[in-house]
VOFI-689984 format. One line per field, with one value per atom (N, C-alpha, C, O): residue number from 1; residue in one letter; chain; x, y, z. Coordinates in pm, 1 decimal. Layout:
BEGIN
n = (NUM:...) $
res = (A:...) $
chain = (A:...) $
xx = (X:...) $
yy = (Y:...) $
zz = (Z:...) $
# end
This chain:
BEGIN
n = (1:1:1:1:2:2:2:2:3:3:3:3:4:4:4:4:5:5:5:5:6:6:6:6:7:7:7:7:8:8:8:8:9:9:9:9:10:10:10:10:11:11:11:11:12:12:12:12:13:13:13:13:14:14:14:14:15:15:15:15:16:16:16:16:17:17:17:17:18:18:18:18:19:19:19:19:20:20:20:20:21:21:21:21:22:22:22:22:23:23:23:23:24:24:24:24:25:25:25:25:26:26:26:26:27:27:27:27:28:28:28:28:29:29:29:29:30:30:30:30:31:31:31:31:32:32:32:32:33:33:33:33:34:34:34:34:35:35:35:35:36:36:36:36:37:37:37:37:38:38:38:38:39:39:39:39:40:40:40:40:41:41:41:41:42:42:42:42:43:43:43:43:44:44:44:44:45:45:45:45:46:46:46:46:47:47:47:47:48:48:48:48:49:49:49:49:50:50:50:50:51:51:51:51:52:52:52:52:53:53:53:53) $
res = (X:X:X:X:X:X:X:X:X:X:X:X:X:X:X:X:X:X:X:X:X:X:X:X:X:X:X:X:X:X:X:X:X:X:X:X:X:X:X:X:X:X:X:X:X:X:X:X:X:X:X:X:X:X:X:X:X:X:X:X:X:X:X:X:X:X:X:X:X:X:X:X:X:X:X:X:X:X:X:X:X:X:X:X:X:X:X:X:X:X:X:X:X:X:X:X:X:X:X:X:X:X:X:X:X:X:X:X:X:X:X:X:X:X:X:X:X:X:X:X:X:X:X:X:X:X:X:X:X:X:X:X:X:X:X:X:X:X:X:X:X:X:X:X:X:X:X:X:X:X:X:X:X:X:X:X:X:X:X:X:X:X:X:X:X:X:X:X:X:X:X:X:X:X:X:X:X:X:X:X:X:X:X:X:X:X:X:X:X:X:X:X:X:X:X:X:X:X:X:X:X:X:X:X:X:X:X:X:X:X:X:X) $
chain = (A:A:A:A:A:A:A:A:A:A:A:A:A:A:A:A:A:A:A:A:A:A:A:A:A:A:A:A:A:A:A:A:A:A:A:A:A:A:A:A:A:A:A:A:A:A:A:A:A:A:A:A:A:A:A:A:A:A:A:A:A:A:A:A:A:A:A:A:A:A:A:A:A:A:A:A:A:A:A:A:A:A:A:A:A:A:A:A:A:A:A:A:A:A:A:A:A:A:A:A:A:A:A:A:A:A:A:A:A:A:A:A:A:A:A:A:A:A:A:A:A:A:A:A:A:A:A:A:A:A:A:A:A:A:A:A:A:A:A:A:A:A:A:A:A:A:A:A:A:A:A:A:A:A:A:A:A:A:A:A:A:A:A:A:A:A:A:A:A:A:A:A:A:A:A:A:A:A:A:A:A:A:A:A:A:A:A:A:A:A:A:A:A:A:A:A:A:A:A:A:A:A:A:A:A:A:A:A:A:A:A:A) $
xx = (1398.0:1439.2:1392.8:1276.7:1453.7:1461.2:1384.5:1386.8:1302.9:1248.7:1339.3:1322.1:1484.2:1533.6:1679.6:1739.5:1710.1:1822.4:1831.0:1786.6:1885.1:1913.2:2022.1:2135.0:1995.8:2124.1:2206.8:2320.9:2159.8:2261.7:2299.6:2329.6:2328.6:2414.8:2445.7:2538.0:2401.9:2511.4:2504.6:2611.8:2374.4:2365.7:2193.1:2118.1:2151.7:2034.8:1953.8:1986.3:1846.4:1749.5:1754.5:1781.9:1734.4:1724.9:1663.8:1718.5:1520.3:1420.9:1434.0:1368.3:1559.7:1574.2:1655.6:1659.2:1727.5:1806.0:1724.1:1771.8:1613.1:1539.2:1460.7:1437.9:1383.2:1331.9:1387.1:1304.8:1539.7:1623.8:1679.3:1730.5:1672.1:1703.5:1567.1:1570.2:1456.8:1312.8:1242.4:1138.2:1340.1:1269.8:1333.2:1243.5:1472.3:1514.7:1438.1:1387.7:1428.4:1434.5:1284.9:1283.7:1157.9:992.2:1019.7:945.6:1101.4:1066.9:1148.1:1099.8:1263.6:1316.8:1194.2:1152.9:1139.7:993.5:896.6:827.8:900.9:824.8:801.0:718.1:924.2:933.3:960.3:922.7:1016.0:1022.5:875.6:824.2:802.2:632.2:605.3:577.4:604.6:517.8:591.3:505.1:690.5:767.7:718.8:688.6:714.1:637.1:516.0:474.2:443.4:274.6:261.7:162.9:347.8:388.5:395.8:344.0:488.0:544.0:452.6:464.3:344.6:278.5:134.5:45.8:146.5:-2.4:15.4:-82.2:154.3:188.5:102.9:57.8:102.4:17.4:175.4:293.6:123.3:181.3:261.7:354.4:245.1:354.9:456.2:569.1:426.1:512.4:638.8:742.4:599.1:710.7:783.1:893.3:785.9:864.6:902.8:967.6:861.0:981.3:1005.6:953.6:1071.6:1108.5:1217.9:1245.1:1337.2:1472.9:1519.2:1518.2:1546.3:1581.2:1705.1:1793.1:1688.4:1756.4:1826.5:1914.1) $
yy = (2877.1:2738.8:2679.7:2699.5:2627.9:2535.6:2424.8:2380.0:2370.8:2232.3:2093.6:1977.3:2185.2:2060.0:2043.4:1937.0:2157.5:2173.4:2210.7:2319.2:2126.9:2222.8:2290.0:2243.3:2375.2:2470.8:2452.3:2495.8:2364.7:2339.4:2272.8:2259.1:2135.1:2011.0:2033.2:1961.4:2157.4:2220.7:2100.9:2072.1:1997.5:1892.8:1893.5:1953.3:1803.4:1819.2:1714.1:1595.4:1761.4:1633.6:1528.6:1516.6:1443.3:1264.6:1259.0:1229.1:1302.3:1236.5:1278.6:1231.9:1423.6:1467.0:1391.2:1404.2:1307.3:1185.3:1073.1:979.4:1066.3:942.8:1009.4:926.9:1135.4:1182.8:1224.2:1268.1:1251.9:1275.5:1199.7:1219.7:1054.5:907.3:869.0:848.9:857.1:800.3:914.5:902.7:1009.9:1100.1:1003.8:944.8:982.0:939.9:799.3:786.6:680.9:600.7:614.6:505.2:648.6:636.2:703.7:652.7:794.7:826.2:721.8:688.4:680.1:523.1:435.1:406.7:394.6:320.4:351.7:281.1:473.5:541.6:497.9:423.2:582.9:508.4:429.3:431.5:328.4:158.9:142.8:157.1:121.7:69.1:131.0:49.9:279.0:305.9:236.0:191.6:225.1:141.6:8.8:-34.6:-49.1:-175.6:-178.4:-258.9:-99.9:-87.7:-51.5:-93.4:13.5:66.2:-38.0:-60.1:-114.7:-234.5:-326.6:-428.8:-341.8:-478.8:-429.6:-503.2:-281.8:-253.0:-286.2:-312.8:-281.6:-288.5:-443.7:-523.9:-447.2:-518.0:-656.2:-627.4:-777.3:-899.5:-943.7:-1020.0:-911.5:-897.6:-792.5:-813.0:-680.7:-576.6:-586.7:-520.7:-701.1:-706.0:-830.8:-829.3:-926.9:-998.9:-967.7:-1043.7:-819.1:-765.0:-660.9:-556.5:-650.7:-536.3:-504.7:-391.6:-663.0:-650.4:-645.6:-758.4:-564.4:-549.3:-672.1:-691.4:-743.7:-841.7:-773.2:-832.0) $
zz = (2573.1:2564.3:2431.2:2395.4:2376.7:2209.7:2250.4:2365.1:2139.5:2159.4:2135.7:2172.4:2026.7:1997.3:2113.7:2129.7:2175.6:2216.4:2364.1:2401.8:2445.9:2598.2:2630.7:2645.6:2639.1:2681.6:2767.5:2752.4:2908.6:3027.9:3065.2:3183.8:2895.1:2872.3:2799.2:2760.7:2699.8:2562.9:2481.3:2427.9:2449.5:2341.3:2332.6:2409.7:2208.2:2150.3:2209.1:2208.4:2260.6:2347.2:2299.9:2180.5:2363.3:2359.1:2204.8:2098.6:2237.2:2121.0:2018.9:1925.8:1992.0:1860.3:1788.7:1666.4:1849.4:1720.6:1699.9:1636.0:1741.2:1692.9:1616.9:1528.5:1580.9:1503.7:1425.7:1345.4:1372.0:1261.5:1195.1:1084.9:1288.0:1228.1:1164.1:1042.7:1223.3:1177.2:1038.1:973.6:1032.6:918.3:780.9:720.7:726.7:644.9:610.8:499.2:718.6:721.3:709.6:653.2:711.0:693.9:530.6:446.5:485.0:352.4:249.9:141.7:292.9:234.9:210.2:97.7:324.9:298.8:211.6:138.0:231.0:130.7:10.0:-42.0:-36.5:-191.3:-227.1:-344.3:-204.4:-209.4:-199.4:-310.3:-118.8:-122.4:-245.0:-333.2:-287.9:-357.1:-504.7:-580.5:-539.6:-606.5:-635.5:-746.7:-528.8:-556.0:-584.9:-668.2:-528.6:-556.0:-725.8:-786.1:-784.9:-934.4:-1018.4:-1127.9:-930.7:-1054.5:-1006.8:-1074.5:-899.9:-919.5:-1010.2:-1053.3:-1021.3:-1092.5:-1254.8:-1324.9:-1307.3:-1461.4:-1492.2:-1410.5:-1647.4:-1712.1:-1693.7:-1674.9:-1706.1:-1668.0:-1783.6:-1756.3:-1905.8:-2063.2:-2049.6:-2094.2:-1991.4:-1929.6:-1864.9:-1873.2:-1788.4:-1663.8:-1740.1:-1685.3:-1824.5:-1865.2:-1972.9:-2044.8:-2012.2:-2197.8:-2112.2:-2151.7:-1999.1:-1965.2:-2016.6:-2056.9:-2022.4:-2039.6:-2223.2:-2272.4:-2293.9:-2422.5:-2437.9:-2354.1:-2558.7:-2580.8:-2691.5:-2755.0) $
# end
């Protein structure tokens, strides 16, 4: 017997689509936070010549 799959409904257990949905969606978070944590550590002259005139 499979952990992700039952054989004698011939479909993939309940909790394996919430753990194949919650994988994408915690590493989305991911890098966005660490993204922000990036850009709030930059020096404060930094973040307002970011844009080339």
């Amino acid at each position: 017997m499979s952990i992700f799959y039952d054989p004698h409904s011939k479909k993939p257990l309940a909790w394996t689509y919430i753990l194949f949905i919650a994988i994408p969606v915690v590493l989305f978070l991911a890098i966005y936070l660490y993204g922000q944590r990036k850009v709030q550590m930059l020096p404060e002259d930094t973040q307002a010549n970011s844009v080339f005139e």
